[in-house]
N, C-alpha and C positions, 0 to 999 in steps of 0.2 A: 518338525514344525506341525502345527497347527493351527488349521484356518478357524477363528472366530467369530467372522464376519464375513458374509458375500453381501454383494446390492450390485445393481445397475449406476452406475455414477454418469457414463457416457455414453450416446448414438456412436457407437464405432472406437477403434484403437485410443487407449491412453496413451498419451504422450510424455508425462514424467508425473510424478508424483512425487509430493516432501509430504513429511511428519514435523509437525509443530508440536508449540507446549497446551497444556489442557489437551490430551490425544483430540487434536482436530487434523483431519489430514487436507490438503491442496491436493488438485488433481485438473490439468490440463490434458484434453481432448481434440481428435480428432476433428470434434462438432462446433468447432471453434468459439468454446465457453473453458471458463476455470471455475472451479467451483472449489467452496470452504467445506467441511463435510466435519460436525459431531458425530462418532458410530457413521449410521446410514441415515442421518437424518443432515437434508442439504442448510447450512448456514445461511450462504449468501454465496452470487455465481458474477460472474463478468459475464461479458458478449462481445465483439466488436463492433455492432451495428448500434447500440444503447451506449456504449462509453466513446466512440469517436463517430457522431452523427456524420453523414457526407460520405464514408466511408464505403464501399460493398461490401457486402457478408462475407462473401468469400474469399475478399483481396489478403484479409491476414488471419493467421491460427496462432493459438499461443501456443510457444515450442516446448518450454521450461517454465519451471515454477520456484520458488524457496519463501517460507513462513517464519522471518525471524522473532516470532510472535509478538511483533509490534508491524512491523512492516512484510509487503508478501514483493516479493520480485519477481517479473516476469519476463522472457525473453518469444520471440517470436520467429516463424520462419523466413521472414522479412528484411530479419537482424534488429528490428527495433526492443528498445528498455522500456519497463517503467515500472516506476516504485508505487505501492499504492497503499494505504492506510489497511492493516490488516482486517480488522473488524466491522472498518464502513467500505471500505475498496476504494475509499475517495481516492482519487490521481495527487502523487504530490509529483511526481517527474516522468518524462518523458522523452525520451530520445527517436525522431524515425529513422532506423536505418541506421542506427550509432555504428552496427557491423555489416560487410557484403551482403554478407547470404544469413542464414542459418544459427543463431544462436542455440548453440547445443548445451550449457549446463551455466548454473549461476551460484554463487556464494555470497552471503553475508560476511563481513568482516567479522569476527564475534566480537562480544560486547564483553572482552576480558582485558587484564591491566593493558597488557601488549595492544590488544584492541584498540582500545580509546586511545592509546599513540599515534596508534595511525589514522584514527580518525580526524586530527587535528583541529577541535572544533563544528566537527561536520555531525550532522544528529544518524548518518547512517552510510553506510560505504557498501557497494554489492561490487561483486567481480565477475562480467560474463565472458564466454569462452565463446567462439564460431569459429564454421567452418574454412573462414575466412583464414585461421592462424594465429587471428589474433586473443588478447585477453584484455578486456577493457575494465578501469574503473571509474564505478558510477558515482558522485558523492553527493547526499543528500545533505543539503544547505540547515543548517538549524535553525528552526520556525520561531520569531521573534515571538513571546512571552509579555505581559505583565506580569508583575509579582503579584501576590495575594493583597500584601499590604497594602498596595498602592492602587490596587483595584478595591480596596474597601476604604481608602481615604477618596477615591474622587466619587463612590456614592455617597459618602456622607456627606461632602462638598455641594452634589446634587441634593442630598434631601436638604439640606439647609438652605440653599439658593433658592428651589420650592416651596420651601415657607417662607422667606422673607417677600419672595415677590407675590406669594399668595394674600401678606398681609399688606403690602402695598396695594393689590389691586382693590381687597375688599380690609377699608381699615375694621378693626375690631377683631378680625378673624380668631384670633387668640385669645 
């Protein structure tokens, strides 16, 4: 093997690291941040004290990570989940405490025929493991949608309600 690449990613011990798709790599620390990583250049990071205001800096570390290049999973020493939008980090789920202690690794369901069987409808399914014994699944609910069509019939609905009431208010308008 051959190393390619060294950088500082973390203040202190990593704690797990995934490889996503577009080589971007996840990488949870020690310093209790997770960060997105193109090469050595930082994407976008988490915190605990910026994502659950109220919270102390120090009450939780993320333990585990996984980049199913739409969604990143994370586990904690806590035992808490949560799903987060890969690319914005937005929170779609949350669990505190879903396991005892310790969530030591997590899986995405993959997104193959078999996959989407067991998704049942669910837009994402993670599995985490702790040291509790147990193996949990998480399933992420499917984000209700407009269609295209139907989002370009109620502007055109709107522009036209706009101009009738435009020439109602000032007749001539037209």
């Amino acid at each position: 093997m051959k190393k390619t690449l060294e950088f500082k990613a973390h203040d202190g011990e990593i704690e797990d690291i995934a490889l996503g798709p577009d080589n971007k790599v996840v990488t949870a620390g020690r310093d209790f941040q997770c960060c997105v990583w193109q090469q050595d250049q930082l994407v976008t990071g988490l915190r605990w004290n910026e994502n659950l205001p109220g919270i102390p800096d120090k009450a939780y570390r993320y333990q585990a990570c996984r980049d199913s290049g739409t969604f990143l999973g994370l586990g904690t020493v806590t035992g808490s989940v949560a799903i987060h939008i890969a690319f914005s980090l937005q929170r779609l789920y949350y669990v505190k405490e879903a396991h005892g202690i310790v969530v030591t690794d997590m899986a995405f369901v993959p997104e193959s025929r078999r996959g989407r069987e067991l998704l049942a409808g669910n837009e994402a399914a993670l599995l985490s493991v702790a040291v509790d014994s147990r193996c949990k699944l998480h399933l992420l609910p499917s984000r209700r949608s407009l269609p295209v069509w139907l989002l370009l019939l109620l502007c055109a609905g709107l522009i036209v309600a706009a101009i009738l009431l435009l020439q109602l208010a000032f007749p001539g308008f037209l």
